[in-house]
C-alpha positions in Angstrom: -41.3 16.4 -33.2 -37.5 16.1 -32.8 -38.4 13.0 -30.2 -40.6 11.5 -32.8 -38.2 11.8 -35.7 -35.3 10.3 -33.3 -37.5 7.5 -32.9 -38.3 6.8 -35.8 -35.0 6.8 -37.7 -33.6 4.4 -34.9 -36.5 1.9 -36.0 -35.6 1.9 -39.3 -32.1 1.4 -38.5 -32.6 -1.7 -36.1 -35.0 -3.0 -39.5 -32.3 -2.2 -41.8 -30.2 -4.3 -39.5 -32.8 -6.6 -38.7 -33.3 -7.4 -42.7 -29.4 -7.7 -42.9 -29.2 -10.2 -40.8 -32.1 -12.2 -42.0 -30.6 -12.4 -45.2 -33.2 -10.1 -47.5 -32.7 -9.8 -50.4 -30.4 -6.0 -51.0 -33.8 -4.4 -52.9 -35.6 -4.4 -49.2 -32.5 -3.5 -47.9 -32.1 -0.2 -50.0 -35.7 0.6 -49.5 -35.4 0.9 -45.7 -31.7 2.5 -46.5 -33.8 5.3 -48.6 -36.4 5.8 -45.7 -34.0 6.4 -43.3 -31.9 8.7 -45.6 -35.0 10.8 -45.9 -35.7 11.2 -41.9 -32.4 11.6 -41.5 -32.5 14.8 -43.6 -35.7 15.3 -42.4 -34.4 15.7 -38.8 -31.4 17.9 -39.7 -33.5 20.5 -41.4 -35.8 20.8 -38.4 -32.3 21.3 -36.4 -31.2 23.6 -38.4 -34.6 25.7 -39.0 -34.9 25.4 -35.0 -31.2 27.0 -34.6 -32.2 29.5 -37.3 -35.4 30.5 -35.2 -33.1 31.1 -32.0 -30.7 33.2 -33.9 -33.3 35.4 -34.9 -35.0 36.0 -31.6 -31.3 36.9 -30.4 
């Protein structure tokens, strides 16, 4: 899942840019800005549930 989430908040990244450099307007911008807030979060809460697991089996 980790792999996944890695993945898929570099894609929105290289869109974000992508729509930057196009010259969207700032509304798309923000939307993909928002998406990749979310995985972002997303990813460091399965981190930090994964080093919450280890520290329990310890």
């Amino acid at each position: 899942m980790a792999a996944k989430l890695i993945d898929l908040i570099e894609a929105l990244r290289q869109a974000m840019h992508a729509l930057y450099e196009y010259g969207a307007p700032q509304s798309q911008i923000m939307a993909i800005s928002v998406l990749l807030d979310y995985y972002i979060v997303r990813y460091q809460r399965y981190q930090l549930a994964t080093w919450q697991r280890e520290q329990n089996a310890r």
